[in-house]
C-alpha positions as a LaTeX table, in Angstrom:
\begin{tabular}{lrrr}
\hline
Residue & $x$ (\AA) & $y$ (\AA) & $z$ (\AA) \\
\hline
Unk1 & 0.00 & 0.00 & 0.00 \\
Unk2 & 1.67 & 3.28 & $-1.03$ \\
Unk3 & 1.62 & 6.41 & 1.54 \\
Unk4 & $-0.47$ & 8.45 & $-0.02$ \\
Unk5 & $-2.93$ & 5.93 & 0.09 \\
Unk6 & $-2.76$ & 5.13 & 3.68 \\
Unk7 & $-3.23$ & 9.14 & 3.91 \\
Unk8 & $-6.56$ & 8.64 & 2.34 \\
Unk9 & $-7.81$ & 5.64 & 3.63 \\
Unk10 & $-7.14$ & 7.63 & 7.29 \\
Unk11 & $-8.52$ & 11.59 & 6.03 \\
Unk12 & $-11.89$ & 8.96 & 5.53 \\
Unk13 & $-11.50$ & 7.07 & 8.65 \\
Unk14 & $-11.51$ & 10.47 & 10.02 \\
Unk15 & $-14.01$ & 12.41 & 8.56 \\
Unk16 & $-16.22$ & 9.19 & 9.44 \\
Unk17 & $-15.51$ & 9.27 & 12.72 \\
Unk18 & $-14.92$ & 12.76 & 14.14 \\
Unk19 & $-18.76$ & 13.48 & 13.75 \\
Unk20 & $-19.40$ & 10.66 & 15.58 \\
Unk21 & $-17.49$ & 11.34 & 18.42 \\
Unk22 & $-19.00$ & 14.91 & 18.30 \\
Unk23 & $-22.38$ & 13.54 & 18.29 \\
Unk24 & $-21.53$ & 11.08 & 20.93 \\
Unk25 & $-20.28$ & 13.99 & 23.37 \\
Unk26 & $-23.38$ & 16.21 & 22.75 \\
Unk27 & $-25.41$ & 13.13 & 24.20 \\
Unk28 & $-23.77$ & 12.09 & 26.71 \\
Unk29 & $-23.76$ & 15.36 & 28.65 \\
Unk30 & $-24.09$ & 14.68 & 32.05 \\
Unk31 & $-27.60$ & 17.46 & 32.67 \\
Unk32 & $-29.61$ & 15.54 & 29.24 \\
Unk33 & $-28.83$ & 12.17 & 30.57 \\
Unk34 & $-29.59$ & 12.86 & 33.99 \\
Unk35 & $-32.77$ & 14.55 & 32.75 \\
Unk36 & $-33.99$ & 11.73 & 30.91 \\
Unk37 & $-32.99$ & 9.68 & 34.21 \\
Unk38 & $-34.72$ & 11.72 & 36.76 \\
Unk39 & $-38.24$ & 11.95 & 33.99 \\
Unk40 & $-37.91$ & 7.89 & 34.20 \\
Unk41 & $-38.08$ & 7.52 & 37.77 \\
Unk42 & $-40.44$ & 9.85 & 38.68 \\
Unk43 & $-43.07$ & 8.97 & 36.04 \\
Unk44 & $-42.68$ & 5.68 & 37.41 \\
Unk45 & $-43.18$ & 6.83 & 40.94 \\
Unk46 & $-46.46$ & 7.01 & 40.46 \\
Unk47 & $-46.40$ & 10.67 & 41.18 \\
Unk48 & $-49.47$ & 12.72 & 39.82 \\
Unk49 & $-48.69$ & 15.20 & 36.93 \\
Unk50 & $-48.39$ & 18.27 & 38.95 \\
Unk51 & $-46.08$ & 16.69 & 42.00 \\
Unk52 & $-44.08$ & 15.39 & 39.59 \\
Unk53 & $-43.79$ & 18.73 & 37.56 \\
Unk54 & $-42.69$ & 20.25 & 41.22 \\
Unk55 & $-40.16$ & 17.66 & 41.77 \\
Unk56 & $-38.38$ & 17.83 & 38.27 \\
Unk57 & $-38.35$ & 21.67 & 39.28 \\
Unk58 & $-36.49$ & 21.19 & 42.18 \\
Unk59 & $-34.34$ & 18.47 & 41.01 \\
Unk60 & $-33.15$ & 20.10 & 37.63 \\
Unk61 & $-32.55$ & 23.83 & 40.31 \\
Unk62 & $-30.48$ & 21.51 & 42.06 \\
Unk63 & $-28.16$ & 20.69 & 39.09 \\
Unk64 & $-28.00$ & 24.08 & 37.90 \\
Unk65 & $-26.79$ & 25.38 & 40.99 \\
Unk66 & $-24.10$ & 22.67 & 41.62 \\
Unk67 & $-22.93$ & 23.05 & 37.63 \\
Unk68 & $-22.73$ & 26.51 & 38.09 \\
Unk69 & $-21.33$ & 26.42 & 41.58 \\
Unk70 & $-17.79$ & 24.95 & 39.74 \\
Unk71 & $-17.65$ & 26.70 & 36.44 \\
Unk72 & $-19.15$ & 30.27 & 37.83 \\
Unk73 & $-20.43$ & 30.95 & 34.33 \\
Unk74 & $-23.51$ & 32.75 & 35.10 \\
Unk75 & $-24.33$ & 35.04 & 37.63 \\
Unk76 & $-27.91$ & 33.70 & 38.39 \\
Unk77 & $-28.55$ & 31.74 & 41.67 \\
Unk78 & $-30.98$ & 30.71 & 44.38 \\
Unk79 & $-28.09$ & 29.19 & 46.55 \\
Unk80 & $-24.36$ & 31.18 & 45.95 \\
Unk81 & $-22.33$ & 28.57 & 46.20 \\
Unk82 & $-18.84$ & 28.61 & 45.17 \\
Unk83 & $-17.42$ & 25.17 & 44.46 \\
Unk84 & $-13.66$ & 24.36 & 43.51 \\
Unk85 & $-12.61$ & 25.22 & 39.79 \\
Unk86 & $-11.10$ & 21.93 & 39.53 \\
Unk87 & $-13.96$ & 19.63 & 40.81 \\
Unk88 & $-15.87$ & 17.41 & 38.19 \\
Unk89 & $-19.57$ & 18.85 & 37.02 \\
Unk90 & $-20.52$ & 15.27 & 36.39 \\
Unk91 & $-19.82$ & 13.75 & 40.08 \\
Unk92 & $-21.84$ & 16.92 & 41.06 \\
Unk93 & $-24.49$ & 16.76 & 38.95 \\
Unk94 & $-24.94$ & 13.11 & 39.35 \\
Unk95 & $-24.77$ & 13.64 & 43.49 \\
Unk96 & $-27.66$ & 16.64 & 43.08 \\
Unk97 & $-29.83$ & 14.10 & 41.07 \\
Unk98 & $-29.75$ & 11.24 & 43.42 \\
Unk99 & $-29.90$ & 13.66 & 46.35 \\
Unk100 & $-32.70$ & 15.29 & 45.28 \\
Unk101 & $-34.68$ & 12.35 & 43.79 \\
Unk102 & $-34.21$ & 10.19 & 47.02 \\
Unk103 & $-35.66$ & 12.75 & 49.31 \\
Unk104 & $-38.75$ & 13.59 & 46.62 \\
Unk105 & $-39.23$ & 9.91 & 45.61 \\
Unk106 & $-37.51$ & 7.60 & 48.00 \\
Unk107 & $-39.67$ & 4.34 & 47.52 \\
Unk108 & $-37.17$ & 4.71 & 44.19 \\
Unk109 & $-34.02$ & 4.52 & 45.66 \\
Unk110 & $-33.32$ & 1.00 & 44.22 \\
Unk111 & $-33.51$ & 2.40 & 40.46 \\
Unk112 & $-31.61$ & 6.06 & 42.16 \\
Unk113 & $-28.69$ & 4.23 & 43.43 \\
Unk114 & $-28.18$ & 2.58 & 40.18 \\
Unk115 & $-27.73$ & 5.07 & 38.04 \\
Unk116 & $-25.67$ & 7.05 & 40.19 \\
Unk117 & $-23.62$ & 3.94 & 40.81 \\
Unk118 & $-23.59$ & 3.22 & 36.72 \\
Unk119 & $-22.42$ & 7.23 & 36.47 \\
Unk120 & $-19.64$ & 7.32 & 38.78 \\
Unk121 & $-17.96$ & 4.41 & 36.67 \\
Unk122 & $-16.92$ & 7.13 & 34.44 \\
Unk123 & $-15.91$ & 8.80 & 36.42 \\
Unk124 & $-12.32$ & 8.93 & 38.11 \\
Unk125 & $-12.44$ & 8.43 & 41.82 \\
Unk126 & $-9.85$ & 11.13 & 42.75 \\
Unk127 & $-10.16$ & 14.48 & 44.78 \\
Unk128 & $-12.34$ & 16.12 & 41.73 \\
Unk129 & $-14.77$ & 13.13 & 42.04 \\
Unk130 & $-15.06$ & 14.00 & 45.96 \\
Unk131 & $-15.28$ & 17.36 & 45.73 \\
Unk132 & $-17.97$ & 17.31 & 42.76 \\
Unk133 & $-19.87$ & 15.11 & 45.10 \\
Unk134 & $-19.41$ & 17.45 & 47.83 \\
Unk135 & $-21.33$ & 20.41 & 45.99 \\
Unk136 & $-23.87$ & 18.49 & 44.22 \\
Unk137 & $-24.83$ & 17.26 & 47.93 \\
Unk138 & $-24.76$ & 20.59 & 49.08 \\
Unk139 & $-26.77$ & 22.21 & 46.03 \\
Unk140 & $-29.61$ & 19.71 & 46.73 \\
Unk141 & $-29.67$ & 20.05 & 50.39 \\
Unk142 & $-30.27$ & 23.75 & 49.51 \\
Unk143 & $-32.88$ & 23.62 & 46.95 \\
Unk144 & $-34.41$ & 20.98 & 49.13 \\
Unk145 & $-34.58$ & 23.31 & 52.48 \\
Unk146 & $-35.72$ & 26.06 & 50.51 \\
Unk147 & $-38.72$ & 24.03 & 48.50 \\
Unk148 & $-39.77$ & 22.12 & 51.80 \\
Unk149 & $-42.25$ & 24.53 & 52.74 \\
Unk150 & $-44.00$ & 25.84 & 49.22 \\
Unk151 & $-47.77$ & 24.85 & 50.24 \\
Unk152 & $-47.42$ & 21.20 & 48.71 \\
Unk153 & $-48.97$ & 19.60 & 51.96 \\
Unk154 & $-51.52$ & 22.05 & 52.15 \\
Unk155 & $-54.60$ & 20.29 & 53.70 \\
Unk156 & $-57.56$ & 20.22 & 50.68 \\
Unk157 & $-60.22$ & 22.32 & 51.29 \\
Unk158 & $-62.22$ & 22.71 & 48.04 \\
Unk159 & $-65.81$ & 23.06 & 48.33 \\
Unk160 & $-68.34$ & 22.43 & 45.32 \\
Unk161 & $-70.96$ & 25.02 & 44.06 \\
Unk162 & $-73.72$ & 23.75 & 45.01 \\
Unk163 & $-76.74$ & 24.03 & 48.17 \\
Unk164 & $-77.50$ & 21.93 & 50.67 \\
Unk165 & $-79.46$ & 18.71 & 49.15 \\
Unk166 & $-78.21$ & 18.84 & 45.62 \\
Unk167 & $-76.32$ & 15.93 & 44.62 \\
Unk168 & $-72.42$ & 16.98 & 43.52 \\
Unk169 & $-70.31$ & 13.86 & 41.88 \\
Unk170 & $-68.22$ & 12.45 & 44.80 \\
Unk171 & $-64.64$ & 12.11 & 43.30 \\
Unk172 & $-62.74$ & 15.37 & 44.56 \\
Unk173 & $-61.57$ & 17.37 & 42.22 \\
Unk174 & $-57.42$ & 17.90 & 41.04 \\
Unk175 & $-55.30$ & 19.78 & 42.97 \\
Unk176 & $-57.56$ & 22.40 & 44.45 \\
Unk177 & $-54.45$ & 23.65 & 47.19 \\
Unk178 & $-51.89$ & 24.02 & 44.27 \\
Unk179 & $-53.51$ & 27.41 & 44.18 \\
Unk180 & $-51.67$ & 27.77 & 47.93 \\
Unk181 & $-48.03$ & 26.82 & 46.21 \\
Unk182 & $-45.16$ & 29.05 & 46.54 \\
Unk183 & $-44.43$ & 30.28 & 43.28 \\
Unk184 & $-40.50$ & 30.18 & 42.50 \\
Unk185 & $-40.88$ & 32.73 & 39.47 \\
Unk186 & $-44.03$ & 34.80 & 40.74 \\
Unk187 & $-44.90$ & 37.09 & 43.27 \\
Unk188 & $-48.19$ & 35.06 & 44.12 \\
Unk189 & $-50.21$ & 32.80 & 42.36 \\
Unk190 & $-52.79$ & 35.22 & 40.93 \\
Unk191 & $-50.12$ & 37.85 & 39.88 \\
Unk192 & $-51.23$ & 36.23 & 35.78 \\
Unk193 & $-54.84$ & 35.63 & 36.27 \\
Unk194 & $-56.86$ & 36.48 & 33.56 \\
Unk195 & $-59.87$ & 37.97 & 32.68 \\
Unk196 & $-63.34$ & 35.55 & 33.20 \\
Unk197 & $-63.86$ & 33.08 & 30.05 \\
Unk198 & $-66.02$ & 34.14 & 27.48 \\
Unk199 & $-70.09$ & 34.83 & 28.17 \\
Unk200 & $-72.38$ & 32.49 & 27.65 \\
Unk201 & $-73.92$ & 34.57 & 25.24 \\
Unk202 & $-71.47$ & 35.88 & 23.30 \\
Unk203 & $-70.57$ & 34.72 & 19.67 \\
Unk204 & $-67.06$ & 33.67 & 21.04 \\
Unk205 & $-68.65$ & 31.33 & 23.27 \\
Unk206 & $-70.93$ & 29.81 & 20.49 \\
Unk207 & $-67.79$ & 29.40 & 18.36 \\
Unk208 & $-65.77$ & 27.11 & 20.81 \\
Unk209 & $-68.40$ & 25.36 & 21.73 \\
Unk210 & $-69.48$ & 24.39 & 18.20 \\
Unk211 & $-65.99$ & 23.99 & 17.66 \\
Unk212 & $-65.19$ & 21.36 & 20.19 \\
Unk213 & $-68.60$ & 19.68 & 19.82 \\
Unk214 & $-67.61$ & 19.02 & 16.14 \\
Unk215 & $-63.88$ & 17.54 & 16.90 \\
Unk216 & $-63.75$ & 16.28 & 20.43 \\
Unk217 & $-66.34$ & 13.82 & 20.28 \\
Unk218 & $-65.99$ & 10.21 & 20.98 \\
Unk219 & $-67.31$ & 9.82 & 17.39 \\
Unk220 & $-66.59$ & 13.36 & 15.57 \\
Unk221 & $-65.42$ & 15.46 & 12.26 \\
Unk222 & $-61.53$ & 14.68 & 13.00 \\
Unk223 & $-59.47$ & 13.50 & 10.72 \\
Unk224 & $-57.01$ & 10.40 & 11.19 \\
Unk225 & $-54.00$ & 13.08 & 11.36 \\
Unk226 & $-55.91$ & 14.94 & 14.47 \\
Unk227 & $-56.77$ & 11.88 & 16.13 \\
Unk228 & $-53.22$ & 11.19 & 15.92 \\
Unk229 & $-52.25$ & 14.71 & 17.66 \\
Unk230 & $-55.16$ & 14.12 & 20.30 \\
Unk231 & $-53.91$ & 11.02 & 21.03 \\
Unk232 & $-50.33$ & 12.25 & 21.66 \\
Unk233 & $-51.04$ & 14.92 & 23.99 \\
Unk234 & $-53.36$ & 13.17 & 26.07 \\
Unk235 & $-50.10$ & 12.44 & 28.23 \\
Unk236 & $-50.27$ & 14.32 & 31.56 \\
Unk237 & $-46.64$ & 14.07 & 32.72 \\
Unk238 & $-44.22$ & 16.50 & 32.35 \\
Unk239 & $-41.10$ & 14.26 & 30.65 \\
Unk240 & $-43.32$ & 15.14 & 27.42 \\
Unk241 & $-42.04$ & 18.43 & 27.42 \\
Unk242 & $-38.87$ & 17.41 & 28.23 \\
Unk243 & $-37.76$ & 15.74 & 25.23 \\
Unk244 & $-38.32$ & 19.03 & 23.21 \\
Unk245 & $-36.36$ & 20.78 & 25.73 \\
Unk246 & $-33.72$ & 17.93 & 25.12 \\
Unk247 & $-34.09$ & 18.71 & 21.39 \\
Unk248 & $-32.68$ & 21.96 & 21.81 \\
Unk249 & $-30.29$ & 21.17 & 24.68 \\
Unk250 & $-28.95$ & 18.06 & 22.69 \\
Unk251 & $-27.48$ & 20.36 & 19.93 \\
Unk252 & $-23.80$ & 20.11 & 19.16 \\
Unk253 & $-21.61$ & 22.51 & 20.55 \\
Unk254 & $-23.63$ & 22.82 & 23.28 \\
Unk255 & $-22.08$ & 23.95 & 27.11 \\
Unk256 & $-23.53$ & 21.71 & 30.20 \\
Unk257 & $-23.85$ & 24.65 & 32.30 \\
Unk258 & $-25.71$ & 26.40 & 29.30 \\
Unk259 & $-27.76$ & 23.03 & 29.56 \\
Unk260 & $-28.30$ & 23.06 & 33.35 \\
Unk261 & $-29.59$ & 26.85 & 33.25 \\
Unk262 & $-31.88$ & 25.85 & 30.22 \\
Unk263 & $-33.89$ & 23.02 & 32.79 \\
Unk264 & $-33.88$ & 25.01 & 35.93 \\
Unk265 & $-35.34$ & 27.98 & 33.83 \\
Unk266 & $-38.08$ & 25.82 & 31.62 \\
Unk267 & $-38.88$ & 23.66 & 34.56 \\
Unk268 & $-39.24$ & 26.64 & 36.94 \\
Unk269 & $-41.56$ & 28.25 & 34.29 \\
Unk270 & $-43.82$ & 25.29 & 34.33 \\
Unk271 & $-44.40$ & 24.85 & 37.87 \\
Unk272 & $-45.27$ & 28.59 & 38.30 \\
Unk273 & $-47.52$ & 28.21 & 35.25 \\
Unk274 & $-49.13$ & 25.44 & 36.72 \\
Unk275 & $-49.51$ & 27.26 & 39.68 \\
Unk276 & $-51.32$ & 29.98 & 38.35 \\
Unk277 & $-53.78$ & 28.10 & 35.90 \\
Unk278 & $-55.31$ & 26.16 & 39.06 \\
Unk279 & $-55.46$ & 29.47 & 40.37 \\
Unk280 & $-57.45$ & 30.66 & 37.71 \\
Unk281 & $-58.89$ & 27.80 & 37.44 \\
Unk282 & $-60.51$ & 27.51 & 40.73 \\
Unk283 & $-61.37$ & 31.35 & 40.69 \\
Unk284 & $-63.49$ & 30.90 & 37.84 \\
Unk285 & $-64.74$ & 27.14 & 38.25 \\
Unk286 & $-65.74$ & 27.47 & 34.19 \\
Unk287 & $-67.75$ & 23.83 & 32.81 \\
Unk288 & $-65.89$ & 21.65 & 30.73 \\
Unk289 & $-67.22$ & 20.47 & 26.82 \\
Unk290 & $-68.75$ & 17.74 & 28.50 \\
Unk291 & $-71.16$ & 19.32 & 30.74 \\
Unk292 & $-71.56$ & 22.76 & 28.27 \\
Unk293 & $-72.72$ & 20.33 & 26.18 \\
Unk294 & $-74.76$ & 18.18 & 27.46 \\
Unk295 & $-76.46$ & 21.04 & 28.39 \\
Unk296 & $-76.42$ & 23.18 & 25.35 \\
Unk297 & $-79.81$ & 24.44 & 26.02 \\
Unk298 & $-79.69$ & 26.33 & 29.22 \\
Unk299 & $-76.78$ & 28.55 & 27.99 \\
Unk300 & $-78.92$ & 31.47 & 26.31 \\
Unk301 & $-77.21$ & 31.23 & 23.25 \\
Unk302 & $-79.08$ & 30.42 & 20.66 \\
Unk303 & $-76.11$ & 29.44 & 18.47 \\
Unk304 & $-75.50$ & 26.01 & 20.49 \\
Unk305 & $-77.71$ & 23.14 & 20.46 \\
Unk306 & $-77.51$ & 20.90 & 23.06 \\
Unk307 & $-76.54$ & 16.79 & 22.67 \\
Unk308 & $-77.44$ & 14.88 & 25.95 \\
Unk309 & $-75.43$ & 12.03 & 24.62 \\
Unk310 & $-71.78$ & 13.72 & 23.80 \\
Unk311 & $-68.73$ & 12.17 & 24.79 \\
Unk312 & $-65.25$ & 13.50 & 24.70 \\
Unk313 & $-62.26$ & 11.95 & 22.92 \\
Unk314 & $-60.35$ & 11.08 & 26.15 \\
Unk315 & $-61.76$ & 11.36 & 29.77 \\
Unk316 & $-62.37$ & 14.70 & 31.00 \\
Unk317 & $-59.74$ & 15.67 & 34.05 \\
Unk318 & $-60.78$ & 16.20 & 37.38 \\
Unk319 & $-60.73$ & 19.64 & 37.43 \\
Unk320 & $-62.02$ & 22.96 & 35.89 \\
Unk321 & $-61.60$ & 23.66 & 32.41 \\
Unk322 & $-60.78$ & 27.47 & 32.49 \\
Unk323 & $-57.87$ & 27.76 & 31.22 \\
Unk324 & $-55.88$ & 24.95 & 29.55 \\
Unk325 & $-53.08$ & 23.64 & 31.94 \\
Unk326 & $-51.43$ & 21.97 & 28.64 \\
Unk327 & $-51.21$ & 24.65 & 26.96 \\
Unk328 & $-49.79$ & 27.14 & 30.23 \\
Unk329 & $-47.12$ & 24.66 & 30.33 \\
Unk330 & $-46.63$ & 24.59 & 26.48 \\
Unk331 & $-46.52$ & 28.71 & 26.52 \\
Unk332 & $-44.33$ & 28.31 & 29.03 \\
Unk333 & $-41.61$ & 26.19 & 27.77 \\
Unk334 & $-41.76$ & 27.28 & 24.30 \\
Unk335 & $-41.57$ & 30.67 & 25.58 \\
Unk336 & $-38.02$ & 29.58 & 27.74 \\
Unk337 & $-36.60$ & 27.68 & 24.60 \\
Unk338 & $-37.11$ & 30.17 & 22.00 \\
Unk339 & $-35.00$ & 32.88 & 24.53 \\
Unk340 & $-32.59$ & 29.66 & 25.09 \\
Unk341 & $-32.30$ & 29.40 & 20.87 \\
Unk342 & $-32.51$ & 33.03 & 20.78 \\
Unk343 & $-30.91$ & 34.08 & 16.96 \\
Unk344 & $-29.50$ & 30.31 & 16.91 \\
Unk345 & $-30.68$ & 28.21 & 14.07 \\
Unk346 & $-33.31$ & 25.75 & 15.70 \\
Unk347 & $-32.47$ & 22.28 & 15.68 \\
Unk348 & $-35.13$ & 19.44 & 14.77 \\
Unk349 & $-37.81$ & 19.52 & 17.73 \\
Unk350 & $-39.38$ & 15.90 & 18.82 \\
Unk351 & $-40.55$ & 13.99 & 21.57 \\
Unk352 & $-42.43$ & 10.94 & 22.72 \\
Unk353 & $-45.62$ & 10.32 & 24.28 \\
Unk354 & $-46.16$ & 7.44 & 26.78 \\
Unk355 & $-49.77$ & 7.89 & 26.38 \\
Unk356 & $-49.26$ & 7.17 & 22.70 \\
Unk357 & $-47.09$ & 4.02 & 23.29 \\
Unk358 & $-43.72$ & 5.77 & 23.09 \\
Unk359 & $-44.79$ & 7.40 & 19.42 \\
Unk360 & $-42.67$ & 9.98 & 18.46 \\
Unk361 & $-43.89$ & 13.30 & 16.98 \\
Unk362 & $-40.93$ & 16.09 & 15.70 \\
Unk363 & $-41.91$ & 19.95 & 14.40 \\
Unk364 & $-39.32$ & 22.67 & 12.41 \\
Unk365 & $-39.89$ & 25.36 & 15.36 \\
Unk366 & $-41.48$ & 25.95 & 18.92 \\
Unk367 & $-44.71$ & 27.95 & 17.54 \\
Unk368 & $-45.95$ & 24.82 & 16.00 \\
Unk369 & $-45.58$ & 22.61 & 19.39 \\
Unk370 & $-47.42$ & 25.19 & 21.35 \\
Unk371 & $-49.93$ & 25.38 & 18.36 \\
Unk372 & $-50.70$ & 21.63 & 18.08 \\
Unk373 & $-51.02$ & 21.32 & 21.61 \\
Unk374 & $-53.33$ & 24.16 & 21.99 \\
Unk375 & $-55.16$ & 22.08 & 19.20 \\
Unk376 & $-54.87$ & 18.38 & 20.56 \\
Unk377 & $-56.93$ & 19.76 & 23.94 \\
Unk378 & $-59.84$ & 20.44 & 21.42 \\
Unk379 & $-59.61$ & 17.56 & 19.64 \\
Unk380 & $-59.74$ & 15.28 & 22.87 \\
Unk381 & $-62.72$ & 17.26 & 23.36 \\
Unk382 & $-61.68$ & 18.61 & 26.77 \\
Unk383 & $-60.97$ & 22.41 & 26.40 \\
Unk384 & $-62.41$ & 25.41 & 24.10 \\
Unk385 & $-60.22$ & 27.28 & 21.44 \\
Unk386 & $-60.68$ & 30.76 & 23.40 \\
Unk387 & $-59.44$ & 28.88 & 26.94 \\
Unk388 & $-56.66$ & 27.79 & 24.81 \\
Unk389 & $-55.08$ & 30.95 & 24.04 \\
Unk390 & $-55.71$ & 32.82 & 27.59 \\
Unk391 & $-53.28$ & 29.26 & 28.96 \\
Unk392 & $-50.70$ & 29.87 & 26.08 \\
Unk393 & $-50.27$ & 33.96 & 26.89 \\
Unk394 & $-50.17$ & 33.40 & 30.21 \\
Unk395 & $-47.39$ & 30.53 & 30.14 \\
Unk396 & $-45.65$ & 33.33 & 27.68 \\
Unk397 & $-45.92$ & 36.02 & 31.00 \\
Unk398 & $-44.55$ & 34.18 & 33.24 \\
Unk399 & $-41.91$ & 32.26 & 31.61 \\
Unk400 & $-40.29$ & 35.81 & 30.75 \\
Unk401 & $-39.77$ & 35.98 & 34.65 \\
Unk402 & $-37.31$ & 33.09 & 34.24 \\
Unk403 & $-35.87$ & 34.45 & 31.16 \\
Unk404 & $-35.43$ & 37.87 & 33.09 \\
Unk405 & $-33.63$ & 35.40 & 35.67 \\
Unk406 & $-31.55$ & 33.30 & 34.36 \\
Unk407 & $-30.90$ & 34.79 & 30.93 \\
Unk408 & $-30.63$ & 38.55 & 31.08 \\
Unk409 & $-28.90$ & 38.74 & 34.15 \\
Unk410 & $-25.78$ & 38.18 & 32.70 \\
Unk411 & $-26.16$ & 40.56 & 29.65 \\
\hline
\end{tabular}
């Protein structure tokens, strides 16, 4: 074999394989792993949607603040810790993760231990390793202490509109205290809250009602593509979020610290946005599609005829309709991500829905995820177009409180 072909045989073997290895770093960064980790485990926890949107919050704050406690690259921070330059981001990250997700989850432990045993393989068990441990401890001990009393063991006091007498259906409602959280983003949990949904009335109410009625039946006008979307976002938990914040935090080139402030500042966002839809939603106790229409003929309106037998797509949540959680959340985190992306070119979106059976679904930018899933909550017949875009300007509102935290400060 002459030289210069052994020169090109090797300029190939490396243009093959350099990508690769680039590729290969940008997913195994310590903050997406862990992410992925921590959505696992608490999904199958058994948590409820909302506790387990509070617990990725405080479990991805953690992370941030040990990452950014060794490489002191941005000047946001709940906690203002200094760690050593020198210690290792992944022992801390991994040691914020388990800390965090034993005390929030500990009938887990098993799976916890596991991977953070399988994590600290790679990595070298010298004085970096201990001190990265050291402030990944610490970081979770602080986010811990300062979460432990937000209002989550609130005692449930929701009462039903009704007099004495009157039947009321005897499964309690969702989540009436979250109303009583403490917000990490907002002053209080009514700082957002709207304006009252539409009158019965009006023609905007007649148009969302006729609008729902038409797609989100059991048996309706949607096509095999909406179905599809309904389907999808008929997941509750919050990991389905998470892989489009992955998406964007999975990009080459990409710093973990960068990637640790992108999580504490979308996840933050969510919980406050959840947070202040119960709020609103609770305020306003508005009927969902099922009721409205059931009872089509008592609203006034002379645009909406009633169908006693209507059935939504999927089963209607436990809990007022007025305005759309999903789509809060969905305002919220597109609203983080597009300040993340900022003039960047945006890489391929996509995520996976459990409720689906692990199908994945991808879009070209973050308008058209917050767009479909303002859509899907028709379509599964649950929520009116109007009640969708209130939730997705809200989420919008306060997720600019995050990006005024952890993004401009450093400007």
């Amino acid at each position: 074999m002459t030289q210069d072909v052994k020169k090109n045989r090797l300029l190939v073997l490396a243009i093959v394989v350099i990508p690769i290895l680039v590729s290969s770093a940008a997913r195994a960064d310590a903050v997406t792993h862990w992410n992925r980790v921590a959505g696992d485990i608490i999904v199958d926890s058994g948590l409820g949607p909302l506790p387990a949107d509070r617990a990725l919050a405080i479990v991805q704050t953690a992370v941030y603040e040990a990452t950014n406690a060794i490489t002191q690259q941005y000047p946001a921070s709940d906690l203002k810790l200094k760690g050593k330059p020198e210690a290792s981001v992944e022992a801390a990250i991994a040691a914020a993760n388990r800390a965090t997700l034993t005390a929030l989850v500990p009938a887990q432990r098993t799976a916890i231990d596991s991977a953070y045993r399988q994590a600290l393989t790679a990595i070298p068990d010298d004085i970096a390793r201990s001190d990265g441990l050291a402030i990944g401890e610490k970081a979770a001990a602080g986010i811990l202490s300062q979460r432990a009393q937000d209002g989550t063991d609130a005692g449930e006091s929701y009462r039903p509109r009704t007099s004495p007498g009157v039947y009321v259906p005897t499964v309690i409602p969702e989540a009436p205290h979250w109303l009583q959280i403490k917000p990490w983003l907002m002053d209080n949990p009514a700082q957002f809250r709207p304006g009252p949904p539409p009158q019965l009335e009006s023609e905007l109410w007649a148009r969302d009602y006729n609008e729902v009625k038409a797609l989100g039946g059991k048996h309706s006008q949607r096509t095999a593509a909406q179905t599809e979307i309904a389907r999808f976002w008929e997941e509750v938990m919050p990991p389905i979020y998470h892989g489009v914040m992955r998406s964007v935090a999975e990009a080459p080139g990409r710093e973990i610290t960068r990637n640790a402030r992108l999580f504490a500042a979308a996840t933050q966002a969510s919980t406050d946005a959840l947070i202040a839809v119960f709020d609103a939603k609770y305020h306003y106790g508005f009927w969902r599609p099922v009721t409205a229409i059931r009872n089509g003929d008592l609203d006034g309106n002379n645009a909406t005829e009633r169908d006693p037998s209507w059935v939504p797509f999927i089963d209607t949540p436990m809990h007022p309709e007025y305005p759309c959680a999903h789509c809060i959340v969905a305002g919220a985190v597109g609203t983080v991500l597009k300040a993340e992306i900022g003039a960047e070119p945006v890489p391929p979106l996509a995520t996976t829905s459990r409720a689906a059976g692990g199908v994945m679904r991808s879009w070209k930018n973050i308008d058209e995820v917050i767009q479909e899933v303002a859509n899907a909550r028709i379509y599964d017949g649950v929520h009116y177009r109007n009640s969708g875009e209130v939730g997705t300007a809200m989420g919008r509102r306060i997720a600019e409180l995050a990006v005024m935290k952890y993004f401009r400060t450093d400007q």
